[in-house]
RODO-2510 file (C-alpha; in nm, 4 decimals, decimal comma):
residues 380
     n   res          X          Y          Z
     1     x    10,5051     8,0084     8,8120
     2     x    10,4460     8,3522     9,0128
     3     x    10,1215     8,3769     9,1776
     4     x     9,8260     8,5986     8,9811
     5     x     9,8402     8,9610     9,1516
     6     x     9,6014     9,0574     9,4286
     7     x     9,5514     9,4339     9,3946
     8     x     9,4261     9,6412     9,6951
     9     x     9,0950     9,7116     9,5430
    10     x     8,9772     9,6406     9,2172
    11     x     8,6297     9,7261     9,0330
    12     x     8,3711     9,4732     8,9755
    13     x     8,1646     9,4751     8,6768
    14     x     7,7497     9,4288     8,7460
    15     x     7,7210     9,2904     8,4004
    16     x     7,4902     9,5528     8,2827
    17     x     7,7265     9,8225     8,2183
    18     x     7,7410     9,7476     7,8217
    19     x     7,3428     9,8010     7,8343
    20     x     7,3922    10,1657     7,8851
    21     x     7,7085    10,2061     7,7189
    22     x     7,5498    10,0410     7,4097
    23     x     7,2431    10,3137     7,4110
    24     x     7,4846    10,6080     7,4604
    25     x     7,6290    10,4867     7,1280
    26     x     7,3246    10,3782     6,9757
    27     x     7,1858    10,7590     7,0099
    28     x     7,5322    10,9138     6,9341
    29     x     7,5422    11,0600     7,3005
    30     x     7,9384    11,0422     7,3231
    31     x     7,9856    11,3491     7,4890
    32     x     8,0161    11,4905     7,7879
    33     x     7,6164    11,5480     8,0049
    34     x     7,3502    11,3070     7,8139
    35     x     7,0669    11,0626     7,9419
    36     x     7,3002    10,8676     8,1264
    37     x     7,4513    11,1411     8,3178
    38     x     7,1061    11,2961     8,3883
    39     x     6,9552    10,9427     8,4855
    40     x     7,2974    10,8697     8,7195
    41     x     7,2816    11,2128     8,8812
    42     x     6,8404    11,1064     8,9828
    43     x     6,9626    10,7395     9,0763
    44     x     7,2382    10,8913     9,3697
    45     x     7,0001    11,1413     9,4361
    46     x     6,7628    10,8982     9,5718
    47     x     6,9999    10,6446     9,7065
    48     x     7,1422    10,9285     9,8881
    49     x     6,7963    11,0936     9,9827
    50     x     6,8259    11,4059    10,2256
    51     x     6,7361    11,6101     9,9840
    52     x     7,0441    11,5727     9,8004
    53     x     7,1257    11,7204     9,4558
    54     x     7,4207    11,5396     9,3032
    55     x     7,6335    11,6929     8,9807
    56     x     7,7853    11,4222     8,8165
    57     x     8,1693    11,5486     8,7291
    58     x     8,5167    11,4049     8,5544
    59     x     8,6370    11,3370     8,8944
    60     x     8,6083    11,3909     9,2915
    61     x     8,8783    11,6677     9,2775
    62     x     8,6631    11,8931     9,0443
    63     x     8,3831    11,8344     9,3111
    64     x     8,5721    12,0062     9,5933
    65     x     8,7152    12,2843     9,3450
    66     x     8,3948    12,3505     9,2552
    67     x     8,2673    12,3644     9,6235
    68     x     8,5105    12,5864     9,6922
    69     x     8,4855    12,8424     9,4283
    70     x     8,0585    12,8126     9,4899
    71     x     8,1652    12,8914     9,8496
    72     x     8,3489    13,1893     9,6910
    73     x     8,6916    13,1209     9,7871
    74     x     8,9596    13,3390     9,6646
    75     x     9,3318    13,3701     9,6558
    76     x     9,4835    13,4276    10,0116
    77     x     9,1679    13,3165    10,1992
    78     x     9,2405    13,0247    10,4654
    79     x     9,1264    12,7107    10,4245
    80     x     9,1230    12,3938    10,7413
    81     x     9,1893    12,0796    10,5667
    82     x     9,2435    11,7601    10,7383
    83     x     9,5861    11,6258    10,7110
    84     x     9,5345    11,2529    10,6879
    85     x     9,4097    11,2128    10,3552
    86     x     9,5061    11,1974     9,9860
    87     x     9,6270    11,4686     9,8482
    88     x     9,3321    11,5619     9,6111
    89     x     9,1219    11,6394     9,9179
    90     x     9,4017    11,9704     9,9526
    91     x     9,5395    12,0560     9,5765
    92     x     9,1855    12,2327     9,4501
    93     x     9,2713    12,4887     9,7992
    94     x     9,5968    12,5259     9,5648
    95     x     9,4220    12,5982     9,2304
    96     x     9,2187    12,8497     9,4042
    97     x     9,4869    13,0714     9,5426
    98     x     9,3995    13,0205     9,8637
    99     x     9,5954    12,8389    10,1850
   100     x     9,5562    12,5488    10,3070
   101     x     9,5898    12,4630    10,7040
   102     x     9,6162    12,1388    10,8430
   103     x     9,5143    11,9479    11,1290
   104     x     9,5657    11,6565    11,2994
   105     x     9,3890    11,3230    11,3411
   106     x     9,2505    11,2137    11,6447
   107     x     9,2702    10,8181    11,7654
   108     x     8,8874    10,7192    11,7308
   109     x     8,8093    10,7639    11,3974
   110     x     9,1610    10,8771    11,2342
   111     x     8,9733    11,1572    11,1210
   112     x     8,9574    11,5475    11,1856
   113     x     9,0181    11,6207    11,5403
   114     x     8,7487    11,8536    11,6996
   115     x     9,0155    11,9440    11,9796
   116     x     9,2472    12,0892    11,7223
   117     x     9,0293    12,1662    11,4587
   118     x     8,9150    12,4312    11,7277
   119     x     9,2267    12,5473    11,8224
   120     x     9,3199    12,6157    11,4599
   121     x     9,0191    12,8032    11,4416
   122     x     9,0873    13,0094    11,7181
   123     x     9,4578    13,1172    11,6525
   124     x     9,3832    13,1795    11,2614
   125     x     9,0987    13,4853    11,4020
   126     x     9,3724    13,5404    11,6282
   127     x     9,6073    13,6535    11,3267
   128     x     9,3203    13,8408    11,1674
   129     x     9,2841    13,5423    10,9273
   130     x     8,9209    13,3663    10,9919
   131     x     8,9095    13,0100    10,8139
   132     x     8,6544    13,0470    10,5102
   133     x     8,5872    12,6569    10,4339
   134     x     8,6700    12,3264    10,6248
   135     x     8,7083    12,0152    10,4656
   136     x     8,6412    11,6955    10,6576
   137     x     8,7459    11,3670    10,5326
   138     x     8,5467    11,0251    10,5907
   139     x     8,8859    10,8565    10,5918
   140     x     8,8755    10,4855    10,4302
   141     x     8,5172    10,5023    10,4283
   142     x     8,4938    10,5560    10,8338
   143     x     8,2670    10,8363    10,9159
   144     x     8,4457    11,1642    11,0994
   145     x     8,3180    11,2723    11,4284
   146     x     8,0068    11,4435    11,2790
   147     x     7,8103    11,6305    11,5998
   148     x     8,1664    11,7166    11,7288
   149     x     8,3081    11,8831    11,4119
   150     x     7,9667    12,0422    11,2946
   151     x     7,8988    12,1665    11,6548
   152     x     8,2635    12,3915    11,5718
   153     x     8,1922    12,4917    11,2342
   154     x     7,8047    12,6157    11,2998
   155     x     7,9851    12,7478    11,5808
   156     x     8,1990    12,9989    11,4305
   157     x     7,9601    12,9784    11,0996
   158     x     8,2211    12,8184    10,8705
   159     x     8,1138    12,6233    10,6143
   160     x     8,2115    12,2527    10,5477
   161     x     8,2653    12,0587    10,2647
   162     x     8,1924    11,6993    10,3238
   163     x     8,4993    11,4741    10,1644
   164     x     8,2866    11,1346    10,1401
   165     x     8,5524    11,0221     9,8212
   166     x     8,5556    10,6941     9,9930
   167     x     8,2814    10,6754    10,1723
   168     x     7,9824    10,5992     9,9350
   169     x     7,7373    10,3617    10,1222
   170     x     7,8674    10,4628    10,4860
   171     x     7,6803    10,6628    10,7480
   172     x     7,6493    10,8317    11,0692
   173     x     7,3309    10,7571    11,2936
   174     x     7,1668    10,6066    10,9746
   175     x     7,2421    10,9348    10,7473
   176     x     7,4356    10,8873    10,4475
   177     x     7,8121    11,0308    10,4136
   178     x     7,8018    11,3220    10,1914
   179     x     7,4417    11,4737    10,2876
   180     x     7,6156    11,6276    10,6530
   181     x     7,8338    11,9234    10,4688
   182     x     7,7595    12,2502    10,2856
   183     x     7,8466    12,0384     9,9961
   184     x     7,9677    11,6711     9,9810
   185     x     8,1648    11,5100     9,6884
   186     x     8,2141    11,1342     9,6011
   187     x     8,4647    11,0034     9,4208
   188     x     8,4444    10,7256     9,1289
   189     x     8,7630    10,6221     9,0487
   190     x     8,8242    10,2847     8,9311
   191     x     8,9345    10,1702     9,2942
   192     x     8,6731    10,2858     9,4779
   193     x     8,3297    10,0711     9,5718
   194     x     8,1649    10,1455     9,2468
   195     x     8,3591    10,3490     8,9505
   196     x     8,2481    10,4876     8,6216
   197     x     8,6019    10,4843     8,5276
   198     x     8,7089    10,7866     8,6359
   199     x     8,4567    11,0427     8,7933
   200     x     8,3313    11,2222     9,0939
   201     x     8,0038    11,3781     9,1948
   202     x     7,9012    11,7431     9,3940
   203     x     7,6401    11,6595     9,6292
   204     x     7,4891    12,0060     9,7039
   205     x     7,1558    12,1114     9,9153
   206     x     6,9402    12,2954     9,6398
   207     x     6,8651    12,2950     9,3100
   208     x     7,0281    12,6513     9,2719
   209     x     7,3733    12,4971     9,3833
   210     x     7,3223    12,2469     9,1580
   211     x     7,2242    12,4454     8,8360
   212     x     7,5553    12,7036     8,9343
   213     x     7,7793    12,4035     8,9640
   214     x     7,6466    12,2507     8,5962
   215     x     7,7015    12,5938     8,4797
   216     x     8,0823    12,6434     8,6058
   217     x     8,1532    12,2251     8,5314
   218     x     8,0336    12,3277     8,1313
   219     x     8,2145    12,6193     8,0689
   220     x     8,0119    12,8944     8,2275
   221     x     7,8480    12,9861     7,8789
   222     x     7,6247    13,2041     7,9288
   223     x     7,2290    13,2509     7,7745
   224     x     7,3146    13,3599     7,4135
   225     x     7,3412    13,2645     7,0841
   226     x     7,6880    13,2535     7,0336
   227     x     7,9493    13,1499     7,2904
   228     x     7,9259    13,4267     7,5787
   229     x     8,1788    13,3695     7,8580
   230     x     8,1217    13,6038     8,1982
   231     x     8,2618    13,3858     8,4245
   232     x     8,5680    13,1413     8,4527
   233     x     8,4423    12,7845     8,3165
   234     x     8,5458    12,4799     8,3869
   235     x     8,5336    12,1557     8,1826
   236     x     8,4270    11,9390     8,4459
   237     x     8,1018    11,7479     8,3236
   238     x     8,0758    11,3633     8,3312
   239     x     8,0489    11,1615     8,0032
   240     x     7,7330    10,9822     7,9467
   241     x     7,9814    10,7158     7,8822
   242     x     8,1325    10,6917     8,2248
   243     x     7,7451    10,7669     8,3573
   244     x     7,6454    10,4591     8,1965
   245     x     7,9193    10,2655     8,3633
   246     x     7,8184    10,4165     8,7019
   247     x     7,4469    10,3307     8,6568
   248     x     7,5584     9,9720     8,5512
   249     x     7,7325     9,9827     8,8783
   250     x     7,4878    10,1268     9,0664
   251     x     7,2944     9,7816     9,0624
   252     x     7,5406     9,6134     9,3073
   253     x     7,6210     9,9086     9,5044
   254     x     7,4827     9,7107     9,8161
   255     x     7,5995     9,3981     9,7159
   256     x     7,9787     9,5549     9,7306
   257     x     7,9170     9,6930    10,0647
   258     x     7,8212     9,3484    10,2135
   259     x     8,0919     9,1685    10,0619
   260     x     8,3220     9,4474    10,1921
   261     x     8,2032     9,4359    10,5406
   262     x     8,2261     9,0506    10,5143
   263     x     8,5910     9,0874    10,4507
   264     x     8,6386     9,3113    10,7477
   265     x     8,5011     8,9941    10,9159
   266     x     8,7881     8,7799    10,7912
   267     x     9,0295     9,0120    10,8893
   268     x     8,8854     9,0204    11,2327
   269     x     8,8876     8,6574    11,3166
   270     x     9,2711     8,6833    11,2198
   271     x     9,3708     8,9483    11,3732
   272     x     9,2185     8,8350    11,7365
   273     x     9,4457     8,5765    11,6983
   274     x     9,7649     8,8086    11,6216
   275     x     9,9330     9,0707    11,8997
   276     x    10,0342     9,3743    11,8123
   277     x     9,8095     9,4357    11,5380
   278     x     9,5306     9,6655    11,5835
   279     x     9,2317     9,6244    11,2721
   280     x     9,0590    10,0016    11,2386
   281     x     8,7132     9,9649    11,3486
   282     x     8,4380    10,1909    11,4095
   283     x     8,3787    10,3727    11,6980
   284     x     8,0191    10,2671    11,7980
   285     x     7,6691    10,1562    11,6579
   286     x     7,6326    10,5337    11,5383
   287     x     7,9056    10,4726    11,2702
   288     x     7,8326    10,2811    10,9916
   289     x     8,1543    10,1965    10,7140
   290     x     8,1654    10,0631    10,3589
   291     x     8,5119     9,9305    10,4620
   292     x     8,6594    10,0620    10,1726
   293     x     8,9782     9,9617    10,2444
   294     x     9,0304     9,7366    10,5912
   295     x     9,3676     9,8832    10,7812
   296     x     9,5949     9,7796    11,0452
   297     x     9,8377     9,9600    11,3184
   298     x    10,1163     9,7284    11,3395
   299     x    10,3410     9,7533    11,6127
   300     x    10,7182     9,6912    11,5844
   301     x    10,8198     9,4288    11,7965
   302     x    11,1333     9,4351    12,0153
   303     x    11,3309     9,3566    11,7738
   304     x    11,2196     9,5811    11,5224
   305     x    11,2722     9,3868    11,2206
   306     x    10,8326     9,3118    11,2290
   307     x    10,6712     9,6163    11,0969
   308     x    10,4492     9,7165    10,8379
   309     x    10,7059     9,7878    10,5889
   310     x    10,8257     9,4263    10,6834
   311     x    10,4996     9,2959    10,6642
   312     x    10,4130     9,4775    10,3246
   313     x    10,7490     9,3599    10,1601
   314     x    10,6271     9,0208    10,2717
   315     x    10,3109     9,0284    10,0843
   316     x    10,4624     9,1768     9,8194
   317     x    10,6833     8,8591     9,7840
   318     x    10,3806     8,6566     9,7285
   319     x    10,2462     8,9165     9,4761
   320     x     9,9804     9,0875     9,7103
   321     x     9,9435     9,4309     9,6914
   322     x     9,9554     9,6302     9,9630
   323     x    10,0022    10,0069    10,0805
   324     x    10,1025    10,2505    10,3614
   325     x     9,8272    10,4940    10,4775
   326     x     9,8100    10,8448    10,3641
   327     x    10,1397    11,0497    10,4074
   328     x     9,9740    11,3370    10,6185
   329     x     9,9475    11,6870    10,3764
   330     x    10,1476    11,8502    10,6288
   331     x    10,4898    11,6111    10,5703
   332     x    10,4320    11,6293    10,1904
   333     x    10,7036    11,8590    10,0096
   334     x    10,4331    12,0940     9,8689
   335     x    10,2539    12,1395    10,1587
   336     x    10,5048    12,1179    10,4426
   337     x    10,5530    12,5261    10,4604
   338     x    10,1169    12,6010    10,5779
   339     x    10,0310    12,6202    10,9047
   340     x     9,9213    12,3016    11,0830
   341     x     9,7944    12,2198    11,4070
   342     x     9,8078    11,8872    11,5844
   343     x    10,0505    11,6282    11,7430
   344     x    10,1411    11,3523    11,6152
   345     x     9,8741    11,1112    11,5490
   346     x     9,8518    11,1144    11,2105
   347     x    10,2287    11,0801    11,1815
   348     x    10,2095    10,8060    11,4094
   349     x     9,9415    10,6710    11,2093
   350     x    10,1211    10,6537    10,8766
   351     x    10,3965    10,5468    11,0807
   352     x    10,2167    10,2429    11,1816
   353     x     9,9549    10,2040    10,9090
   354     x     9,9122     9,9503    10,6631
   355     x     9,6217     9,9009    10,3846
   356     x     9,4828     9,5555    10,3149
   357     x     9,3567     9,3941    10,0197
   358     x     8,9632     9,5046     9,9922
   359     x     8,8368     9,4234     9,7038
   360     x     8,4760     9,3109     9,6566
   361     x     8,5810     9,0669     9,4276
   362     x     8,8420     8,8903     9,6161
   363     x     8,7677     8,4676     9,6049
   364     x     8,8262     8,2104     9,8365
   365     x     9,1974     8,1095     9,7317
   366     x     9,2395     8,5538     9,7025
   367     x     9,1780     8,4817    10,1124
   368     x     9,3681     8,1942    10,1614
   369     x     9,7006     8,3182     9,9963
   370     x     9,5968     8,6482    10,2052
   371     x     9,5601     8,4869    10,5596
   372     x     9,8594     8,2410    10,4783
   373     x    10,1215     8,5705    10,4435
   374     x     9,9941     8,7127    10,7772
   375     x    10,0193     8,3906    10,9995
   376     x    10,3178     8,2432    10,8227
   377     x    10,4636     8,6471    10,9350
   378     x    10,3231     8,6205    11,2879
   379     x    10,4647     8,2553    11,3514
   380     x    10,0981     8,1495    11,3487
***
C-alpha cells in the first residue's frame, strides 16, 4: 500500500473557523467586506502594531498592484524587483505597464543584494531612467537585509514595498516583517502559516492609504447615488467568508510559528550529521524567521549522481513532496528580456536549492518517514 502523501506545507485548522463562518451566514454577510473582514483587518493591525493599517484583499498579488498604482506607477516607469522570488512578487509591475528590473541575491540572507541593488540604481539614472518603486522580498520567511537596503532607497528617496508574502510572524531587531516598507503585503494562501483560503493583505502607514486602497480594491465608486466611476476600480476586497477563516486562524498564529521553528530544529540535528548539505539559517540574533519553508544547498558530490534533483526524486519515491527554490524572474521566459543586475547567486541558488516539508502539522511518523529518506540517501 503507497505511503499517505506528505505535502510541503499544508494549512491547519484552529477549530474555530466554522464559528465565524457560521455568523457570516447566519447574518447573510456572503459578500465581499463584512464584520469579519473589518474585525480581521483590527486583529493584524494589532498583532502587527507599528502603526500598521492592514486592507484585507482576494490575494497578496492585488496587495502589491495596489501598492504600486497608490505609489502612482505608470506604464514605462522602472521598477527594482528582486529576482529570487515567485513570480507574483513581479507580474502586478506587468499589469501596470511598467518594467521590471532585477537583481541578484546575495549569500546571507538569499535576499536583495544592497551591493547590486545600488548599482542598478545607479546605471538606471545613468540612462535617464530613475527606479520609481523597489520591491524587497522576505524570502521563505527570512528577513532581507533591512538597514542595508533602506539605507539605499531613503538614499536616493525611492520608495519600497515590503514583500512579507511569507513572512507573517518573522522580524528584524524585534519589528515585525511588513511594517519596514512604504507599504507591506502578506499573503494568505492556503500554504502559507495561516490562510483564509485564498487572500492577501496591504499593510499601509495611514489611515488615508488605507481608505484609497479600500476605495480602488471596491471598484473606485465614487460618493453618489448611483454608480459613479472616476477612477479605474479594482475588485480586490476580501470575503467575510475567507475573513472568518483567517480570524479562526489567527488563534494559533503563534502556535504555527513554534511548531515551525521546532521543525527547523529537526532538520538541524540531521543535517550536522550530513556533508554537503547546507540548512538556510538566519544571519544573526537580529533576524527572527517563521521558517516558512526550511531549505537546503545540496552539493553534488564527485560523482554527480547526489543532487537535489536526486534527492527530490528520492523523496518523491516515498510520496514526500518536495520542491526546487524559486526559478530567479530574470531566467523565466517572460521576464528574461528586462534589465538585471547581479551574478550568479541566485542562479546558483536554484541550482542548488531544495524545499523541505514544513508543515505545522507534520506528526511524529510525518518525521520519521522524512529523516529515514535523507539518511537512507546520505548512507547514514
Amino acid at each position: 500500500m503507497e505511503n499517505k502523501r506528505i505535502f510541503l506545507s499544508l494549512s491547519q485548522q484552529s477549530g474555530f473557523e466554522q464559528e465565524y463562518i457560521q455568523k457570516a451566514i447566519e447574518t447573510n454577510w456572503i459578500t465581499s467586506g463584512g464584520p469579519n473582514v473589518d474585525d480581521f483587518e483590527n486583529v493584524l493591525e494589532n498583532y502587527l502594531e507599528n502603526n500598521s493599517f492592514v486592507t484585507a484583499l482576494n490575494s497578496g498579488t492585488s496587495a502589491i498592484h495596489l501598492a504600486l498604482i497608490l505609489l502612482g506607477i505608470q506604464a514605462g516607469d522602472e521598477v527594482i524587483c528582486q529576482t529570487m522570488t515567485f513570480s507574483a512578487s513581479a507580474n502586478p509591475i506587468l499589469y501596470q505597464g511598467a518594467i521590471p528590473v532585477f537583481v541578484d541575491s546575495e549569500p546571507d540572507t538569499w535576499n536583495i543584494c544592497p551591493e547590486n541593488l545600488e548599482i542598478a540604481i545607479k546605471d538606471r539614472i545613468k540612462k535617464g531612467k530613475k527606479p520609481k518603486v523597489i520591491i524587497a522580498v522576505h524570502l521563505y520567511g527570512n528577513p532581507y537585509k533591512v538597514d542595508e537596503i533602506h539605507a539605499i532607497a531613503d538614499r536616493y528617496s525611492i520608495p519600497i514595498i515590503e514583500d512579507s508574502a511569507e513572512a507573517l510572524g518573522s522580524s528584524y531587531k524585534r519589528k515585525k516583517c511588513g511594517t519596514f516598507g512604504d507599504f507591506g503585503i502578506l499573503s494568505f494562501n492556503g500554504n502559507k502559516i495561516i490562510t483564509t483560503s485564498s487572500g492577501g493583505s496591504l499593510i499601509s502607514n495611514s489611515r488615508e492609504s488605507k481608505n484609497k486602497a479600500i476605495f480602488y480594491a471596491t471598484q473606485s465608486k465614487d460618493k453618489a447615488v448611483h454608480y459613479q466611476h472616476s477612477e479605474i476600480g479594482y475588485n480586490y476586497r476580501m470575503s467575510n467568508i475567507c475573513a472568518g477563516i483567517g480570524l479562526g486562524q489567527m488563534k494559533i498564529l503563534d502556535d504555527n510559528i513554534v511548531l515551525r521553528r521546532e521543525l527547523h530544529n529537526f532538520y538541524k540535528d540531521i543535517f550536522e550529521e550530513i556533508e554537503n548539505v547546507e540548512l538556510f539559517d538566519v544571519l544573526n540574533e537580529d533576524y527572527f524567521s517563521n521558517y516558512w519553508l526550511n531549505t537546503i544547498l545540496v552539493e553534488p558530490n564527485v560523482q554527480g549522481y547526489k543532487n537535489k534533483e536526486s534527492l527530490r526524486l528520492a523523496f518523491e519515491a516515498d510520496n514526500i513532496e518536495t520542491r526546487p527554490l524559486w526559478k530567479p524572474m530574470h531566467l523565466q521566459p517572460v521576464f528574461e528580456k528586462y534589465p538585471y543586475y547581479g551574478n550568479k547567486i541566485a542562479e546558483e541558488l536554484f541550482e542548488k536549492g531544495l524545499c523541505l516539508p514544513s508543515g505545522s502539522n507534520l506528526s511524529n511518523d510525518d518525521r520519521n518517514r522524512i529523516k529515514e529518506v535523507l539518511n537512507t540517501f546520505f548512507n547514514k
